[in-house]
TORPA-846464 format. One line per 5 residues: number of its first residue (from 1); for each residue x, y, z of C-alpha. Coordinates in Angstrom, 1 decimal, padded with zeros to 4 digits. Example, Ala and Ser with C-alpha at 12.3 -4.5 7.8 and 13.67 -1.06 7.14 Angstrom:
<recs>
1	012.3,-004.5,007.8 ~ 013.7,-001.1,007.1
</recs>
This chain:
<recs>
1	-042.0,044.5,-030.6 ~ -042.4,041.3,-032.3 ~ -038.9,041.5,-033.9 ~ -036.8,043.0,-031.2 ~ -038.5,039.6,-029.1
6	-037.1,037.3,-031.6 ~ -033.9,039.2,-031.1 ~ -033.5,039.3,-027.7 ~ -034.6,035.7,-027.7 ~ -031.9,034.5,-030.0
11	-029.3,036.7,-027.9 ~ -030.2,034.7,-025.1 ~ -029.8,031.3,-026.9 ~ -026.5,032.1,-028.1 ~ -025.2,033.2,-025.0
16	-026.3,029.9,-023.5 ~ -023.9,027.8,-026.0 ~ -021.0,030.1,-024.8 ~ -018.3,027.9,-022.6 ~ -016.8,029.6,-020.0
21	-013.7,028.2,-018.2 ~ -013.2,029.5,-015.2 ~ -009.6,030.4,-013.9 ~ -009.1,028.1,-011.4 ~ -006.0,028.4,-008.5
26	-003.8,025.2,-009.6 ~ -002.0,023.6,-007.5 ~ 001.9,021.3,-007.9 ~ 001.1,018.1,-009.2 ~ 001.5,015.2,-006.3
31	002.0,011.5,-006.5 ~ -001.0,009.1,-006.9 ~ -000.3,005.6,-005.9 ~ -003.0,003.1,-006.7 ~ -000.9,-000.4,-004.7
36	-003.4,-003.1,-004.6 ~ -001.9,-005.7,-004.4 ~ -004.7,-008.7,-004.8 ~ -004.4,-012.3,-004.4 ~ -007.3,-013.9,-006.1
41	-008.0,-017.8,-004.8 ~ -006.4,-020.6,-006.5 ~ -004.0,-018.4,-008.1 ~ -000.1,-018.4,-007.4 ~ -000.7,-015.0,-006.3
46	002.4,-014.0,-008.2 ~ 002.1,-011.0,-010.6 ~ 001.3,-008.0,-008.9 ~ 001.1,-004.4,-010.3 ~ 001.5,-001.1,-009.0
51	000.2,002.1,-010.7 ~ 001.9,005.3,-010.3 ~ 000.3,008.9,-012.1 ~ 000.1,012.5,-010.9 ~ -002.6,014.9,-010.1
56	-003.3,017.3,-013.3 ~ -005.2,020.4,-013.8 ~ -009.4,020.1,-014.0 ~ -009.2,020.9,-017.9 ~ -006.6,018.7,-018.5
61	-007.9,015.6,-020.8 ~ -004.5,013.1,-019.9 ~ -003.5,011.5,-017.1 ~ -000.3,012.0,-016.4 ~ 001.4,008.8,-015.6
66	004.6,008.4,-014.0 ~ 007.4,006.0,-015.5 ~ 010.7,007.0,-013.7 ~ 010.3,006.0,-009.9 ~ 011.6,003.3,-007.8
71	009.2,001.0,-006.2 ~ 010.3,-002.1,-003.9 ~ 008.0,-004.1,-001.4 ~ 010.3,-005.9,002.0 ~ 008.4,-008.3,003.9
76	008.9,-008.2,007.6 ~ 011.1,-011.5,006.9 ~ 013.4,-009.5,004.5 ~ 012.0,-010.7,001.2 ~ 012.6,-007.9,-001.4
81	010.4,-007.5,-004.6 ~ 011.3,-005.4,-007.2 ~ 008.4,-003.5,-009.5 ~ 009.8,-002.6,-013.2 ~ 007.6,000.0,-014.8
86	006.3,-001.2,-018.3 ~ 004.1,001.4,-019.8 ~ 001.4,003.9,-019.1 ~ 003.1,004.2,-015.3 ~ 002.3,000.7,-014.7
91	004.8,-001.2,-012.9 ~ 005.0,-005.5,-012.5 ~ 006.2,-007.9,-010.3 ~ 006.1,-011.4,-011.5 ~ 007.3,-013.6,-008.5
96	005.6,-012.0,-005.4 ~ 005.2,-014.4,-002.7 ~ 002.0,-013.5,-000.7 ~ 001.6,-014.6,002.6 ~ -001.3,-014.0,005.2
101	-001.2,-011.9,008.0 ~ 002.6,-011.3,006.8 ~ 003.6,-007.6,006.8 ~ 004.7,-005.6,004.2 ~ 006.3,-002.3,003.3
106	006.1,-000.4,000.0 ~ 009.0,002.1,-000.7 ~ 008.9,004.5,-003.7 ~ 011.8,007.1,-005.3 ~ 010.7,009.3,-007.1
111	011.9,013.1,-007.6 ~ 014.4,012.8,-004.8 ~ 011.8,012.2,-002.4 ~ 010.6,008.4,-000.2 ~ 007.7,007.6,-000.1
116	006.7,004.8,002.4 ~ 003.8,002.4,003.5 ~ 002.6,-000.7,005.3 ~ 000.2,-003.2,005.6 ~ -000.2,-006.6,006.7
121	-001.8,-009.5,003.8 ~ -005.7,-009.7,004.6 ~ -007.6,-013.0,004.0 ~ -010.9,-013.9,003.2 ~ -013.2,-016.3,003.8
126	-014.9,-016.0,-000.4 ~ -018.3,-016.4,-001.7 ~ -020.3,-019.2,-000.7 ~ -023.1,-018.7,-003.5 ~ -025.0,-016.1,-004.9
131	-029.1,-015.6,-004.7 ~ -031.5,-013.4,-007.3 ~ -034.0,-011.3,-005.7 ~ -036.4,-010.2,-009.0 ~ -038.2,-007.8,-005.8
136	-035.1,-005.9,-004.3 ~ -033.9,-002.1,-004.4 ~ -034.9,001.3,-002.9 ~ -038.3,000.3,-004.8 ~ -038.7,-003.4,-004.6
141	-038.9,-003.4,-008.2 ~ -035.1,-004.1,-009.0 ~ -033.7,-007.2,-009.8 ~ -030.8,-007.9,-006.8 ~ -028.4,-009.9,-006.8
146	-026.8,-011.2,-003.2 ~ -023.4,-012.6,-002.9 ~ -023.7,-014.8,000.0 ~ -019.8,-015.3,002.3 ~ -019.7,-017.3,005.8
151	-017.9,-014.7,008.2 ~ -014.6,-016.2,010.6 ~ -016.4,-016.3,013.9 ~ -014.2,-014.7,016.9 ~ -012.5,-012.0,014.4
156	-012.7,-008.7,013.5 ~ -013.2,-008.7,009.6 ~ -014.0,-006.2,007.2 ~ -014.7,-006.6,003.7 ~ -015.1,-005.0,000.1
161	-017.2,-006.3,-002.7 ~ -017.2,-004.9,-006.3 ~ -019.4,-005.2,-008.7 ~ -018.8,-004.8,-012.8 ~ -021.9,-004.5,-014.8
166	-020.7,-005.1,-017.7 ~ -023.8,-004.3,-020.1 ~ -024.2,-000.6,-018.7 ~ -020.9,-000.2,-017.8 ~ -021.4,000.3,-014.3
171	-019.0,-000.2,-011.2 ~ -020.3,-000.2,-007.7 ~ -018.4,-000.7,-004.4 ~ -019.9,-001.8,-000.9 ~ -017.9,-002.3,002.4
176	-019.4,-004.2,005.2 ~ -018.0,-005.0,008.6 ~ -019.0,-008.1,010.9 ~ -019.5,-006.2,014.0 ~ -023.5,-007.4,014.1
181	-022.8,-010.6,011.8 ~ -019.7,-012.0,013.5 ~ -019.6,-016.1,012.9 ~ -022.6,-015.9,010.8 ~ -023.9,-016.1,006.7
186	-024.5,-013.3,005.7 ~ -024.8,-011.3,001.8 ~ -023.8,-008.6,000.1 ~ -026.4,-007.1,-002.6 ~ -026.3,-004.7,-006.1
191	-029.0,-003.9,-007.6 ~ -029.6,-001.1,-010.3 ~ -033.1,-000.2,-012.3 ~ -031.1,-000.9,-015.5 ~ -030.3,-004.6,-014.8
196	-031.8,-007.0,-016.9 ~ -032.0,-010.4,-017.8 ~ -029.0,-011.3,-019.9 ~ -026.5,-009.1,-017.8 ~ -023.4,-010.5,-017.2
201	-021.7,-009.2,-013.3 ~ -018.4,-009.4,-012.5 ~ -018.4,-009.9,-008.3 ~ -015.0,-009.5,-006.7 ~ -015.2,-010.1,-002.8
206	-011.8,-008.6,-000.9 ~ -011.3,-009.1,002.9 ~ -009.6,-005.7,003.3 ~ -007.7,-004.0,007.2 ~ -009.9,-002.0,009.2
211	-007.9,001.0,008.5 ~ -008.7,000.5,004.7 ~ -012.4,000.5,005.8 ~ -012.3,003.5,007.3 ~ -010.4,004.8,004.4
216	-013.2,004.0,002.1 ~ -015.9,004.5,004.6 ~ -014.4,008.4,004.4 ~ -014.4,008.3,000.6 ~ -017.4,007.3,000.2
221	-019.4,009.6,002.8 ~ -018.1,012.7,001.2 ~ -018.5,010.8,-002.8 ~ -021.7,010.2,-002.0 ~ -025.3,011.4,-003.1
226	-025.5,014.0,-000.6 ~ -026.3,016.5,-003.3 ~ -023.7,019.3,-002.8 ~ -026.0,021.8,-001.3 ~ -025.7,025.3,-000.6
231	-025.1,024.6,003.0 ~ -023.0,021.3,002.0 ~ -019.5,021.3,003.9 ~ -016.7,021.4,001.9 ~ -015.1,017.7,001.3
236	-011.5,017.3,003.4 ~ -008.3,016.2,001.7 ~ -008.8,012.5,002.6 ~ -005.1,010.7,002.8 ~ -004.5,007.5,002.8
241	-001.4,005.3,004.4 ~ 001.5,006.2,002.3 ~ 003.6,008.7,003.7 ~ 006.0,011.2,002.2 ~ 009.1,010.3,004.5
246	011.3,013.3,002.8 ~ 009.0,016.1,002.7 ~ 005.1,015.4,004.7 ~ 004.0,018.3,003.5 ~ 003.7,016.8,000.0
251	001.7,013.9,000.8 ~ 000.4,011.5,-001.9 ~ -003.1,010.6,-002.6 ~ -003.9,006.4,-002.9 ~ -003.4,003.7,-000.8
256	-000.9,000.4,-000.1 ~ -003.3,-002.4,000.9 ~ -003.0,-006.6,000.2 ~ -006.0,-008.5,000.1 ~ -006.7,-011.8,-000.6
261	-010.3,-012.4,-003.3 ~ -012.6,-014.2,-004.7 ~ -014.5,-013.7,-007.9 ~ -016.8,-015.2,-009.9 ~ -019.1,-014.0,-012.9
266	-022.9,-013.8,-012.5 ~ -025.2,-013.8,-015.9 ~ -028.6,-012.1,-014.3 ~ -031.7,-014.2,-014.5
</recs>
């Protein structure tokens, strides 16, 4: 008994290192546009990139990037600004002239198909100064670190702050809206139980459209720690503003957006 244990024991560990791929139903690759275009304060604001890939299969280890399309921006004025793909399906524009509240329309060729979007330049008012809180978090134990910004009173603003953790290699994202803070100061906050004194953040503060709040506000309700249960809804395709003028039934995923930012670097107390 002892020795048909063992052997039925080390049957079971051995099965447990087998991988198993599963077969799964693949779909045609479609477009993924990642256009944001950013303006960062006191900067000319002119070189602007635009990154094109496709969707892959779930074992696929490479992204497949897209280097053959045609991408121009018009402004509503009738400015035209070419984007030249470099590598890796990265495409450049190195004299963009961004102006604020100016609309803007993104056009891409690609595969005998138009794919179209627009937006209108978004400002912001930027970072007024940042505060440490050695007592914030779910726990109040956390260090915390609040980006304080001065909201535009009498206007509808939205806005998106990023935060880079450089030291644990860590990117968060928080939206906010002004509806209950409109005209006042008001902060943004990270905080993570691996922060630690010495940590260098990179804050980037973006006022972003109202539809580009929802957009994320979408994202980031089905992305977030809702903990996939057995009685979870199934996430929706969530689509963003660029439009597939030639055939809409093989819509894009990303997003054409313009946003003015601020940044600034923040070495944790």
């Amino acid at each position: 008994m002892k020795y048909l244990s063992l052997l039925f024991l080390t049957s079971v560990l051995i099965s447990c290192e087998e991988v198993i791929e599963l077969n799964l139903e693949e779909s045609s690759p479609r477009l993924v546009v990642d256009a944001s275009l950013l303006w960062y304060m006191d900067t000319p604001g002119n070189e602007q990139k635009i990154i094109l890939t496709e969707t892959t299969g779930y074992y696929e280890d490479e992204i497949a990037t897209v280097s053959d399309a045609e991408i121009n921006i018009r402004s509503k004025n009738g400015e035209e600004f070419i984007f030249k793909h470099q590598e890796q399906g990265i495409y450049t524009h190195t004299s963009f002239k961004p102006k604020f509240e100016e609309e803007y329309t993104l056009e891409i060729k690609y595969k005998e198909e138009i794919y179209t979007a627009s937006s209108n330049f978004v400002p912001v008012s930027g970072i007024d100064f940042i505060e440490q809180n050695n007592e914030g978090g779910f726990t109040r134990e956390d260090l915390e670190i609040e980006p304080f910004f001065t909201d535009p009173k009498g206007e509808e603003n939205f806005y998106l702050f990023t935060f880079k953790d450089f030291s644990i290699s860590k990117l968060s994202l928080e939206i906010y809206e002004d509806k209950f803070t409109d005209g006042n100061q008001f902060s943004a906050s990270y905080s993570d139980e691996d922060l630690v004194p010495g940590d260098e953040v990179f804050i980037t503060m973006e006022g972003i459209s109202k539809a580009f709040y929802n957009y994320l506000f979408i994202l980031r309700s089905q992305g977030g720690d809702n903990g996939g249960g057995p009685f979870q809804s199934q996430p929706a395709t969530v689509k963003g503003n660029i439009i597939n003028q030639s055939n809409p039934e093989n819509y894009p995923f990303g997003y054409f957006r313009l946003s003015e930012a601020d940044s600034t670097t923040y070495i944790v107390q």
